[in-house]
Each structure stands twice: as structure tokens, then as C-alpha cells.
N, C-alpha and C positions, 0 to 999 in steps of 0.2 A: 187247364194250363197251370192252374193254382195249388193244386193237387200232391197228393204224394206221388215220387216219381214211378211208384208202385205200380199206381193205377193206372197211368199211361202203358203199361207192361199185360193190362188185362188181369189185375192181381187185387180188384177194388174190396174185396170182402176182406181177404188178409188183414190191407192199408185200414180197412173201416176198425177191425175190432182193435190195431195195434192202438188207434187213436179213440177209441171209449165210445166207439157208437154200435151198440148192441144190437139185436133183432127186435128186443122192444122199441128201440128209437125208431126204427126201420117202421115198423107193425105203426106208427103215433103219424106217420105217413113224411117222415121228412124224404126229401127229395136230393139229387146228386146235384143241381145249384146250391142250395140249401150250405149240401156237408162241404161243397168248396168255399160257400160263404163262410164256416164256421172256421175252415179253415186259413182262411184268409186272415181272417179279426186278428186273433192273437199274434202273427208272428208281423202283423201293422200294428197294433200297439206296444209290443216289444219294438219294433224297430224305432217310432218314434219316440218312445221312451229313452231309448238309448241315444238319440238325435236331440233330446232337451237335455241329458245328462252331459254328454258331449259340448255341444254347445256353452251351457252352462260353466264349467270347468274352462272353455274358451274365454269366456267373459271376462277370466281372471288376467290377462294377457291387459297392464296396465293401458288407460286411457280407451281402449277398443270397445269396449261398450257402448261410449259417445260418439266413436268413431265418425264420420264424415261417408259419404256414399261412396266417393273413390276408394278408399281404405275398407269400411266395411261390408262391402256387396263382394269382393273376392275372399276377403277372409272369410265369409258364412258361406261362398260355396265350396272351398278347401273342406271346411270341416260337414259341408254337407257332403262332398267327394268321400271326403276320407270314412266318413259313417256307412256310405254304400257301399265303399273297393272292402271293409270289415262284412258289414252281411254278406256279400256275395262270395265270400272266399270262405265264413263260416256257415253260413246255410246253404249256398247253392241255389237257393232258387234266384236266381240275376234277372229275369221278367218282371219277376212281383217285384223285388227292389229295385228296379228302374223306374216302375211307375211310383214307388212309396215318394221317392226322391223328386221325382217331378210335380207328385201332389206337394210335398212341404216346400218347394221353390215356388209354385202359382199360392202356398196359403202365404207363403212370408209376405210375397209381391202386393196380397190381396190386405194383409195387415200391414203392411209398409203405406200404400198408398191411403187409408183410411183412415191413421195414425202419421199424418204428413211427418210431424217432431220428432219420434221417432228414429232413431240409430237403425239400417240394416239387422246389427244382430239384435238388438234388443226385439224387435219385431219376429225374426227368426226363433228367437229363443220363445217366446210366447206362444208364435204357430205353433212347433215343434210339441210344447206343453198340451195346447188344445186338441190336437191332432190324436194325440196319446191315450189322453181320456177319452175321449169320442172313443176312439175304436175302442175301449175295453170298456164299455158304460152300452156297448151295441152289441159287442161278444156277451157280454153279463146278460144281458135284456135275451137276447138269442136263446142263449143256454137255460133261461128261467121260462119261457114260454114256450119251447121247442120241446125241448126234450120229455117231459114228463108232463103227467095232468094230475097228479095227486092231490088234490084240496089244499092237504096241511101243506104240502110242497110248495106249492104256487102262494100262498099267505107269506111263507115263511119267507122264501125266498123275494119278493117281490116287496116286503118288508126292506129287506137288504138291500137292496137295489136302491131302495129309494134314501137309505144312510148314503150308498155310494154315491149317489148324485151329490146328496148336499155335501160330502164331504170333498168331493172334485169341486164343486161348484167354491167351494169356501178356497180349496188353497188355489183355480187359477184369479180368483179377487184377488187375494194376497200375492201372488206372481204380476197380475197387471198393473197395481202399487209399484212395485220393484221396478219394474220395467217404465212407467210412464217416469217415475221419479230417475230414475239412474240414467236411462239410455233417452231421456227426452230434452232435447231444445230446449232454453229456459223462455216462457211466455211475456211478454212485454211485465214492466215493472210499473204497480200504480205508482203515479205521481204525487208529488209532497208538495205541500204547499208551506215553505219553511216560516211564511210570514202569517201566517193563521196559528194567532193565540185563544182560545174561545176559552171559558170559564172552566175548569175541571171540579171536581171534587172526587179524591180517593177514598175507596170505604175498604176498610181494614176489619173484617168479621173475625171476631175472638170468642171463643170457649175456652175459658180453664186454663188460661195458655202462662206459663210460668214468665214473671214479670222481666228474665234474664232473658225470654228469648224475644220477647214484645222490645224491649229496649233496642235491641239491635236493628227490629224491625222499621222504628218511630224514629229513628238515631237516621238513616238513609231516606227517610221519606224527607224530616229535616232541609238534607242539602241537593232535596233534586232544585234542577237549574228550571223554574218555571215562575214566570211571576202571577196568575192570575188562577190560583188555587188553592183549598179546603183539603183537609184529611178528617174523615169523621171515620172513627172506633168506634166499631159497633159492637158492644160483649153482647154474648146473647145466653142467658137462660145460668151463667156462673156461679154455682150453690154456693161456692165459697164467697163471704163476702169480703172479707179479706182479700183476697185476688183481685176482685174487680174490682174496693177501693183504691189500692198501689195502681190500678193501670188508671185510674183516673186522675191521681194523684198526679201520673209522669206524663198522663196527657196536659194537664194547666202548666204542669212545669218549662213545659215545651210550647207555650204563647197561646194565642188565641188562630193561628192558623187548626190548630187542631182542637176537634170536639168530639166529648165523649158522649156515646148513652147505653146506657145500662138496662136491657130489655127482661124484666122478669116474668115468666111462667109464658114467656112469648109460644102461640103457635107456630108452626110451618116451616121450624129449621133454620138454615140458613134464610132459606128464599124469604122467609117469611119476615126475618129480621131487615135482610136488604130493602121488603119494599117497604118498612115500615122507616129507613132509614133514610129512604130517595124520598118520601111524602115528606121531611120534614127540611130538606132541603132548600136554600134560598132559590126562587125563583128563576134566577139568571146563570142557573150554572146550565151546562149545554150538553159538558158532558160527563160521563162518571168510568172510574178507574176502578179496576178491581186486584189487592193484593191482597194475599195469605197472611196471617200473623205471623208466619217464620219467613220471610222473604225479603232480603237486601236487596234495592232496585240502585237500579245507576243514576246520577242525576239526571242525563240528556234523556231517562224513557219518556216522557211526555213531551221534550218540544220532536223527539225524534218520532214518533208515532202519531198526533194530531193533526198533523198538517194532511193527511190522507183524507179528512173530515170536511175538506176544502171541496171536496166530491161530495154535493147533496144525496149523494143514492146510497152512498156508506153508511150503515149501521153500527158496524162494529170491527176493530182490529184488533189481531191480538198473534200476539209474538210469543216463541217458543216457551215453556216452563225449563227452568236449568235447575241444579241443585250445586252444593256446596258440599266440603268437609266427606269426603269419601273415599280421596287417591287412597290413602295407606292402607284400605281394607279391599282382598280381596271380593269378597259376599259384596259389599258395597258400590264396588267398579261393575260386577256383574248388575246387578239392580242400576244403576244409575245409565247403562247403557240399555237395557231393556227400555226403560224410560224414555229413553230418545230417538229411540226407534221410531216410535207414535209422529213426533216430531222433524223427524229427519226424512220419513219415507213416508207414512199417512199424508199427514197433512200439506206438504207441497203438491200430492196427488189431487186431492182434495184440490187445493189452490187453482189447478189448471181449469177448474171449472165450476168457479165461486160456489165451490161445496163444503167449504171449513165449518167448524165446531168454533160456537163462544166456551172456551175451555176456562172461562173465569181468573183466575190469578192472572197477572200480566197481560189482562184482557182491556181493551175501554171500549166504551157503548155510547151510542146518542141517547139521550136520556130521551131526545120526545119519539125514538125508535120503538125503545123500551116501556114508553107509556103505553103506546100504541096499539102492542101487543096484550094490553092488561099486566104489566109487570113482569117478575119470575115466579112459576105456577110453583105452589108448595107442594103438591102432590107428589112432585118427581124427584129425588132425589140427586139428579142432574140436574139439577134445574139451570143451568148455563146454556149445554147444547139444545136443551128443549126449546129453548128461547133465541136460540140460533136458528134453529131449524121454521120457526113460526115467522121468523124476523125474513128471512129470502122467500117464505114462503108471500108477502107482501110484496116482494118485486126488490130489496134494498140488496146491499150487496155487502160483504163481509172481503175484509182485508187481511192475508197474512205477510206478518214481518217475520221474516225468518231470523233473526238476529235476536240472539237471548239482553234482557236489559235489566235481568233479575237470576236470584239464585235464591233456594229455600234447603228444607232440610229434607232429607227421607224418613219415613218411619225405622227405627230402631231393632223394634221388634216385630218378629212376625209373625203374631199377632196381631199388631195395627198395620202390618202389612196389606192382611187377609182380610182386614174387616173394612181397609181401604177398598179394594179390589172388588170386596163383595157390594159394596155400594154403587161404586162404578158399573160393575156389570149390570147389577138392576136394576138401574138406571137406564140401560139401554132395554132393557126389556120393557119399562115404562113406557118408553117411548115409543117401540113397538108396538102396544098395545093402545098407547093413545093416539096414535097417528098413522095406523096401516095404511085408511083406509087414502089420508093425504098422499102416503108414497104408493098405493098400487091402484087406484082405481082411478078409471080417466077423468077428469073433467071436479076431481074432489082436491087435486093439489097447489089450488091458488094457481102462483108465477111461479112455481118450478117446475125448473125444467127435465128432460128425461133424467140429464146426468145426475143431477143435483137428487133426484128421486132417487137414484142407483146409488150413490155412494152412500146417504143417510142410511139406506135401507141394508145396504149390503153394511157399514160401519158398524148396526147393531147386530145384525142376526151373524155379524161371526162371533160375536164374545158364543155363541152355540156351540164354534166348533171344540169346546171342551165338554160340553153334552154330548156328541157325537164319538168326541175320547172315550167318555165313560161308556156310551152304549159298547164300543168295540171292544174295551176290556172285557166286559161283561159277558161277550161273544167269545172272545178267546178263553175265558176261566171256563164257561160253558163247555168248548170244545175237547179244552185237555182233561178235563175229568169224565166227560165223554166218552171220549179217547181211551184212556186211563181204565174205563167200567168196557172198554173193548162193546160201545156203543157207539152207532153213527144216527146225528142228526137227522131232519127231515128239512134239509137246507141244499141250496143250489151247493156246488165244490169246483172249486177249477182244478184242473191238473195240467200235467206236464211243464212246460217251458214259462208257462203263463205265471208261472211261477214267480219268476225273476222280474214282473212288471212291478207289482204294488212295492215291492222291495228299492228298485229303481227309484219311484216317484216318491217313497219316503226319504232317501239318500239328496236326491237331488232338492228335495224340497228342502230340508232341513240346510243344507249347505247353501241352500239362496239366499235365503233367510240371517244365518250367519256370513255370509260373503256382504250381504247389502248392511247390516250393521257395521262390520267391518269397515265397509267402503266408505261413508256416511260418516260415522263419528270419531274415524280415524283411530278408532281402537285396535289394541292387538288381538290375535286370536283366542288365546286367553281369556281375555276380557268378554269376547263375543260369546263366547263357549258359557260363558258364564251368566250372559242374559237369558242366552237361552235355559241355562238349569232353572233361572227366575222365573221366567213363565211357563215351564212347566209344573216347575213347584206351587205351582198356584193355580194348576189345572182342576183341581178338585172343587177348590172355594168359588171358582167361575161357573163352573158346572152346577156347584150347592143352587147359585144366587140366579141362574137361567130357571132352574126350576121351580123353584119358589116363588119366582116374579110372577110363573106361567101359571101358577095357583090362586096367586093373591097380588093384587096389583099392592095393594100396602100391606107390608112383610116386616117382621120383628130384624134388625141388622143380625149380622153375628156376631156369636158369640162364643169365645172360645174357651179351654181352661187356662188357668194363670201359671206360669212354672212358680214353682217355690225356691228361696233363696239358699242356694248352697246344694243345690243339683246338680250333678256334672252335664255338660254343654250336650251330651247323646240322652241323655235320660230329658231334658229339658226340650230335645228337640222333637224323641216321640211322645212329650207331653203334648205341646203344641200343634202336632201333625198325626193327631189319632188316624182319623181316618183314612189321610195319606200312607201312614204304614202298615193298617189294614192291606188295603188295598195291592201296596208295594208285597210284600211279605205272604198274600194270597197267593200273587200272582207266580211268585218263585216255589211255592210249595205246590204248586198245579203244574208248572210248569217241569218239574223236578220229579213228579210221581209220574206222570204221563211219560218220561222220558224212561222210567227205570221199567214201567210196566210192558209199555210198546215201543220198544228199541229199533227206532228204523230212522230213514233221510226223514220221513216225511213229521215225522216224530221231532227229529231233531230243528228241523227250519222252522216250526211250530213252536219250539222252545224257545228261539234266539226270536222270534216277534213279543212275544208273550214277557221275557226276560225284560225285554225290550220298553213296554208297558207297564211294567215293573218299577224300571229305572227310570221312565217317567214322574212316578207318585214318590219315587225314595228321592226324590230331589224337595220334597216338603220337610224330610226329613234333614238333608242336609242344608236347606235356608234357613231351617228355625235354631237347630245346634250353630253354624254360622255367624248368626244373628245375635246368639248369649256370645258367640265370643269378639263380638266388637270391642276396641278398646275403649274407654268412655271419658274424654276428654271432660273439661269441665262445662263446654258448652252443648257439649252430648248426654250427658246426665241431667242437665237442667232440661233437655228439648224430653229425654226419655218420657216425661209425666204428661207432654204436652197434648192435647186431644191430636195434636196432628202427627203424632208417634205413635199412641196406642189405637187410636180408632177409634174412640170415642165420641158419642152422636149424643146429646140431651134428649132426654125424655123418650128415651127407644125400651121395648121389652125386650127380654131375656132368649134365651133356648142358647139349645147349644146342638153339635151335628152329632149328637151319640144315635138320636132318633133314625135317620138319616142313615147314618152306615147299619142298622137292624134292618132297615125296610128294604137295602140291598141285598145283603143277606138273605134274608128269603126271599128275594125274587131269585137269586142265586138257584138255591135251592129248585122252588116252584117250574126254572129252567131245567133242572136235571133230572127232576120227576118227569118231563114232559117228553125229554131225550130217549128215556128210559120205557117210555108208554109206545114212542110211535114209530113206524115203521121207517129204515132208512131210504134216503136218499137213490133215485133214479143213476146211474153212470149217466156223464156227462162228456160231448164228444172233444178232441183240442185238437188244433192244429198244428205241424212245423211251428216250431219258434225262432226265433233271431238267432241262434246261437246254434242249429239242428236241428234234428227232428224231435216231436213231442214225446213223450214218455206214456207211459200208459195208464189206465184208468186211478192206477193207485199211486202215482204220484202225487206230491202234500200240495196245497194250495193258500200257503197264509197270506194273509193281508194285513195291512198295519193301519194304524190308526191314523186320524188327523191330529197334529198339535195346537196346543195353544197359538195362540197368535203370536205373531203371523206361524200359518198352521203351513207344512210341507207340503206337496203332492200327492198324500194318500187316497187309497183308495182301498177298503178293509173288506173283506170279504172273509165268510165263514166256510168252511172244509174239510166239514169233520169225520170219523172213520167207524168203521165198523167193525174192523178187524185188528188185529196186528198188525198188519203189511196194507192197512187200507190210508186213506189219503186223510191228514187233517190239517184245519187250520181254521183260523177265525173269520196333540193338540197341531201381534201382539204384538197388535201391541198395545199392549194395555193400551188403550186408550178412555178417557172418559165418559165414549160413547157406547 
């Protein structure tokens, strides 16, 4: 029934070889269930792919997302109408797409009902996503175990398959974000207790921090509206002693609410300085505040956030991080939205199912929570969320305020960008590593619950999905110089229409992702466009700090080169972003040979991914050039030196990532030798696709990678050729966690 219309005609051999199943496949004993199985997958994941793209694009139909059931159970079935009267009028097969359409109306129904909060399309949009991956993650599996038995074949390939999981796996996380935060019911709101004043104490941790930007910071703590509170300045480790006497100096000048201490050759970092700063604490303080040295809060942040404490089971609340001093820069509005993303869409998701992060700045904590726990662990250089996550794992529960009650600065340079970023991400790998076995083994995770296990778990292991970047780069440079030496891998290939899937699910992915910042922090597109160049450009250093974490739980930070004074803003940006233009500047030089050598479609769709990959890592190139051209106000030059603009950590070792992009390189290499050694690739069968019939065995099959966070729908597969006319092909929100 599922079949080419061919084969219904008694013409099955013709139909077989149009669509790539040779007499060896035949000989490997696949059977005619089997080849209408195979042919069924692809033009079901094209169809649903085109039904989340669809969909998606609906979403943008202002307020319809939250829509109400009256309003949005007709609207998702118009556009689910309207996605079938399209297949069936461009494919013709109308049987198969009446069932595809029926399955994604019983999965919406079956994620509707499961997800009560939930919007109609919001739910639909979500099926439509999972529906999509399934069938090509079952085509992929099919085509990898079916077809061929070749050793090196089945490694290689099966290898791949399991990128493609994690990388499906990684962006519908990032899609169910989207979708619980945009298209869900808001959850009852904890209760305040506006007459509960308990004792506070703010600890204010400093490095190195220039006495202009502390002033402003000590200046606002001053006039918060609270009567029965301490602010203790903690410097920790400030070689200059000059520095640290001025901020002592303007700590007495400012009364005895404030106290300083000055912790020299201290171990354990921040953490280490906080617990040494809560042990000397008067007794009767109950609770502690946590702000940044560069951070103006509002006066009402503490009566407006403690009354939540009125709830014995509360550990900790903490309300968004905001920044200051960045409309008038382009580079700056794109970062400062990237930033809030984490904020805006994480963490209320997070919220629905008391799974938030202690993100520290703008954070407060029961102190006897935090005793409880043994303090903040020094080991992890997140030591906030680590101590989040230990704190619910006790049973207590964590509160977010979605309401910003403070603003800080961003880093300047990026530079301290990067060596922000790299921190944070190996941090999460920390945590990964000291606490797996809390979030996946039964009966090991205390009081958490499944969700609370899932978001932790899933929060860290996507800072990966820019490892997962790299590995697909790495596949696509593979392919086109492959390609290029008119060699074909020993790797699974899709061809024909299957084509237009991974392509699909990076489009639509990337555009959710930009549409939900958009929606969220009421920026222009512009602006969104712009976060998103942010976290790409910092796909590399996310990647650097997954791997290193996965080698050495304690890892030297990074370290970058320094630009020198009086370099033009592009010479300063590929100082700063070596191995991003490596990388970028590889990818167009493979992508560029391969096109000039083997001149064909499958050539060319192979170039526009790869290009594509490209423009990913040269977006390092343009945050760092960017970044030299900020304008530098007088309070912008004074933050430039601050440890919290360059990235600077006391008492950390050196290296830099020149090492790192060599050891690439020859794996480069080591990959092409390997291309070059072993016998191509089996044909592989394809089915009709969404759009007509398949194309034949030498149709190209690229695949694109996942993004940084929040990563798009990809799904990257490798496709590479043998011949001229043969088939080839190959990342956020930042958050703390």
C-alpha cells in the first residue's frame, strides 16, 4: 500500500533499484515488509518535520500559543488540514498521509492530556517535533543494521547514530523549555509572607575589583529598605594591597552595618571564602544574601523576597540576574539577551517542578539549609547550583522570583567572556561527574523527584551539545575532503528526499529558539539574531571546558592571548578567537575545494551545511572584533580590569587552546587516512519523500549539526561519496549549570 506506485503495477525490481536497494541488499536477506518499512520512515519524518516547521511559524500568530482550548484545538487542526491537503497534492500518496495526520492528532491529544497546562498548539508543536525524530532516528537505526554487515560499517555507522540520538535528544529538551515556559498555564504563585523580617546578612565576594565599581555596588546596598541586616565584604586572595585597603577603607566609611575581611592565600575560591565568611557570622542571622561586586540592587530586594522563608521547607530564593549599561551597543544587546534567555525560558521551566538552580548573585539561602548541606563544596566551581541541587535533594524546596531586583555589568572583553563561559560549563561537568549517580540510579537520589532528577541531569549534559557541534564539524571537513580525493567513507549515507529533513529541523530549530527569546524579553529580531551569534561564538570554548572537565575533574581555567594596544578591532578579534578561525576558515577552504573538484547538487548541499558550520565558529571572530569596539564610558573602563570583565580566577594555572586545536588537526588528518584505507560504503535504500518521489542512490544526504544552547532540531548525519556524481554529506542558554 506504502509502496511505489510502481510496484503495485508488478514493476518491484525497477521501483527497488530507482530507490538504492541493490541485489546485495536483496542477497543480506531484507524482505518486501522490510523495503516498505524503509519506505515508509523517511516520507513520516519528512512529513512530520514539515508539521513542527508549520506549526512552529503558526505559533507566531500573536497570543495563539497560550491560546485557550476553544481557540486552539481548531487552529492546530487547520494547520494540521492544511500540512496533509500540501503532502497529498505534492506526493500523492493520500493513505499514508491520512494515517501520518491521524497519528500526530492521537500524539497531540496524548501530550495534551499528560501536560494538562499546556496550550493545544503548544502540545501539537512538541508531538509534531518528537514524532519527526522518532521516524528518522528508526529510518537511521534501519538503514545502519539492515543494509550492510561490514565491520568497519556497522562501528562507523552506529557510532553516528548514537551522535544522532544525543543530538535529537538535546534540542527536543530545549523544545520542551520552550514549550512548558511559552504555551503553559502559569502554576500557582508561592506565597509571601510580607510581615516576616528574619535577620539577613549580604556577603558581597570581591577580587581585584576596581574601588569605582565596588562604590556603586556598597552605594545601593546602603539604601536597601530593610531594618534588620549586615553586609559583609569578603575580598578574597587581592595581591594588590592597595586595592583591598581602599575597599576597607569605604567599607568603615559606610558605618558599622558593613564589614570587611580580607582573606589572604585563602583556599577554595569563592566557596571557600563564603564558608569562611558564614563561620564568622553572628549567630542570630537566619539568613544570607548573595551579590556580585558589580551589582546595583533595589532597595525593596529583601523585604520583597524573604517573606517566602515564612515557608519552613524553603531553602533558597532567587530571582533573575539583569545587567545594566548596554542599549547603545549592538555586540552588547545581543549578549545581554542571550543572558536572559537562561532566565526567561529555563528557569520558569525549571520552576514548574521546584527544579531551579541557586545561581548565587541575587540569590538568598537559609543559612541553617546551607549548614546542613556541609557549606559550599570548593571543588566545583559552580559551587551555587551544586548546592542547589544537594539542598532539594534533602526534601527543601527552592523558590523563583521572576522579577529582576538588581543589575550588574557584563564582561567587556571576550576574553573574560570565554573564560566566564568556560567556568560555567565545567561546572556543569562537575557536577556531572559528582552526582550521576544521585540523578540516574534508583534509590541513590535522596528526595528527588523524577522531574527534579531530569532537569538537573538534562541542565548539565547539554552545555555537550557543543561537543556534539564539534564532533559534526569534524564529520563534515572529513566528508568534503573525502569528497574532494573522489573517496567515499565507510559510513551509513542517506539519500534522496531524506534529504530536506535534518535541513528542516535545523531551520525550525534555530527559529524557536530565536522566536522564544524574541517573545520573552520583548526584544527585536535584530537583537535575537544577535544572541544567538553569542552562543554560537562561544561554541567552541563550551566544547574546550566539556572536555577537559571529562579528563580532569580539576582543570587549569582558560586562558587566552591578550590583544595588544593599537590593533585594528579584525586583527584583535582573530587574536582572541584563534581556534574559532581555525576552525571557521577550515571549514570554507573544504567546503570550497570539494565544490570546485566534484561539481554536482549533492556537492553543493554539502557546501551550504559545512559553510553553514563555518559561520558558526566566525561568529567568535566577530564577538571578539565586536567587543574591542565597545565604546568605553568612564564606568566601562573602570569595570574593564575588574576580575568580573576579564575572567579572572586567583591562584588558577595557565595553558592556553593552541594545544587543543593541534590535537584536532591530527585527528583531522588520522580521519582522512582512514577514509583513504577503507572500503566505501554499502547503497542504501530511501523511500518517497514529502515533496515526491526519492531520488536515487547518488543523491547527497547532509546533515547539520546541533547549536549551542538552546541547540535547534538537528540531526547530522555523515554521506559521503565515492565518486563525482556520488552522494556526500556529513550547537543556551548559557546558563550556570
Amino acid at each position: 500500500m506504502w509502496g511505489p506506485r510502481s510496484a503495485k503495477r508488478g514493476r518491484r525490481k525497477p521501483a527497488l533499484k530507482k530507490f538504492g536497494v541493490s541485489a546485495r541488499t536483496r542477497d543480506n536477506g531484507a524482505t518486501a515488509p522490510w523495503r516498505r518499512f524503509l519506505f515508509v520512515l523517511p516520507h513520516a519524518a519528512l512529513w512530520f518535520g514539515a508539521l513542527s516547521a508549520i506549526t512552529t511559524v503558526s505559533a507566531f500568530v500573536p497570543g495563539m500559543i497560550r491560546a485557550r482550548l476553544w481557540a486552539g484545538l481548531p487552529f492546530g487542526v487547520v494547520v494540521l488540514s492544511l500540512t496533509t491537503a500540501v503532502a497529498v497534492l505534492v506526493g500523492g500518496n493520500r493513505t499514508l498521509d491520512y494515517y501520518l495526520a491521524l497519528t500526530a492528532l492521537v500524539a497531540t491529544i496524548a501530550f495534551r492530556l499528560a501536560m494538562r497546562r499546556w496550550s493545544w498548539l503548544g502540545a501539537q508543536l512538541f508531538a509534531a517535533a518528537t514524532l519527526g525524530s522518532l521516524s528518522y532516528l528508526v529510518y537511521a537505526a534501519d538503514i545502519t543494521y539492515v543494509v550492510a554487515r561490514d565491520p568497519v560499517y556497522l562501528v562507523a555507522s552506529s557510532l553516528l547514530l548514537i551522535l544522532e540520538v544525543a543530538a535529537l535528544s538535546l534540542s527536543m529538551s530545549y523544545l520542551f523549555e520552550i514549550v512548558d515556559t511559552l504555551s503553559r498555564v502559569s502554576d500557582p504563585v508561592h506565597p509571601v509572607e510580607p510581615h516576616s523580617l528574619p535577620k539577613v546578612a549580604v556577603q558581597v565576594p570581591a577580587y581585584n575589583e576596581p574601588l569605582e565599581v565596588m562604590r556603586e555596588t556598597l552605594s545601593a546596598l546602603v539604601k536597601l529598605d530593610y531594618p534588620n541586616l549586615i553586609v559583609q565584604v569578603v575580598d578574597n586572595n587581592t595581591p594588590d594591597r592597595e586595592n583591598w585597603t581602599a575597599l576597607k577603607a569605604e567599607c568603615e566609611r559606610l558605618g558599622p552595618r558593613f564589614q570587611f575581611m580580607h582573606l589572604e592565600n585563602w583556599p577554595g575560591f569563592k566557596a571557600g571564602a563564603l564558608n569562611e565568611a558564614t563561620r564568622r557570622l553572628p549567630a542570630d542571622i537566619e539568613l544570607i544574601g548573595v551579590v556580585d561586586s558589580d551589582y546595583v540592587v533595589k532597595p525593596d530586594w529583601l523585604r520583597s523576597v524573604v517573606g517566602h522563608f515564612a515557608d519552613p521547607e524553603v531553602a533558597f530564593v532567587q530571582s533573575p540576574q539583569n545587567y545594566r549599561d548596554w542599549i547603545d551597543d549592538q555586540y552588547l544587546r545581543g549578549l545581554y539577551y542571550s543572558y536572559q534567555y537562561f532566565f526567561e525560558i529555563t528557569m520558569p521551566a525549571r520552576a514548574h517542578r521546584n527544579a531551579i538552580i541557586f545561581a548565587g548573585t541575587m540569590g538568598v539561602i537559609r543559612r541553617s539549609a546551607l549548614q546542613d548541606i556541609g557549606g559550599w563544596n570548593t571543588d566545583v566551581v559552580t559551587e551555587d547550583a551544586e548546592a542547589s541541587l544537594r539542598m532539594l535533594a534533602s526534601g527543601q524546596v527552592g523558590v523563583y522570583e521572576p522579577r529582576p531586583f538588581g543589575q550588574g555589568l557584563m564582561p567587556l572583553s571576550f576574553e573574560g567572556l570565554k573564560q566566564q563561559r568556560f567556568r560555567w560549563a565545567l561546572g556543569g561537568v562537575q557536577i556531572l561527574r559528582l552526582h550521576w549517580s544521585r540523578l540516574l540510579l534508583p534509590g541513590r537520589g535522596g528526595k528527588l523527584t523524577v522531574a527534579q532528577r531530569v532537569h538537573y541531569l538534562l541542565g548539565n549534559v547539554q552545555w555537550f551539545g557543543d561537543v556534539l557541534m564539534f564532533c559534526f564539524t569534524l564529520l563534515l571537513l572529513l566528508t568534503a575532503i573525502s569528497t574532494a580525493l573522489h573517496h567515499q567513507l565507510p559510513i551509513r549515507q542517506l539519500t534522496g528526499l531524506a534529504l530536506g529533513l535534518p535541513i528542516a529541523f535545523l531551520a525550525s530549530g534555530l527559529l524557536r529558539a530565536v522566536w522564544a527569546m524574541k517573545l520573552k524579553t520583548r526584544c527585536t529580531w535584530r537583537d535575537a539574531f544577535a544572541g544567538l551569534q553569542v552562543w554560537f561564538a562561544l561554541s567552541w570554548v563550551v566544547a574546550l571546558a566539556c572536555l577537559r572537565g571529562l579528563v580532569r575533574f580539576h582543570t587549569a581555567f582558560l586562558r587566552t592571548p591578550k590583544s595588544k594596544e593599537g590593533e585594528a578591532s579584525v586583527v584583535k578579534g582573530l587574536r582572541s578567537a584563534q581556534v574559532e578561525t581555525l576552525l571557521a576558515a577550515s571549514g570554507v577552504v573544504a567546503a570550497l575545494a570539494m565544490l570546485v573538484r566534484v561539481p554536482s547538487v549533492a556537492s553543493a548541499a554539502l557546501t551550504v551545511l559545512l559553510l553553514f558550520q563555518a559561520g558558526v565558529y566566525a561568529n567568535g571572530i566577530w564577538a571578539s572584533a565586536s567587543a574591542e569596539g565597545i565604546h568605553l564610558t568612564p564606568m566601562r573602563r573602570a569595570y574593564r580590569s575588574s576580575a568580573q570583565s576579564t575572567g579572572a580566577w586567583p591562584a588558577t594555572g595557565g595553558g592556553t587552546v593552541a594545544m587543543s586545536a593541534a590535537v584536532g588537526a591530527i585527528a583531522l588528518v588520522i580521519l582522512v587516512l582512514i577514509s583513504l584505507a577503507t572500503p566505501p560504503a554499502p547503497p542504501e535504500p530511501v523511500g518517497p519523500g514529502l515533496l515526491g518521489q526519492a531520488g536515487s542512490a547518488a543523491s547527497p544526504s547532509p546533515k547539520p549539526s546541533p547549536s549551542p544552547s538552546p541547540s535547534p532540531s538537528a540531526s547530522p548525519s555523515g554521506s559521503p561519496s565515492g565518486s563525482p556524481s556520488g552522494s556526500t554529506s556529513p550547537s543556551p542558554s548559557p546558563s550556570p549549570t
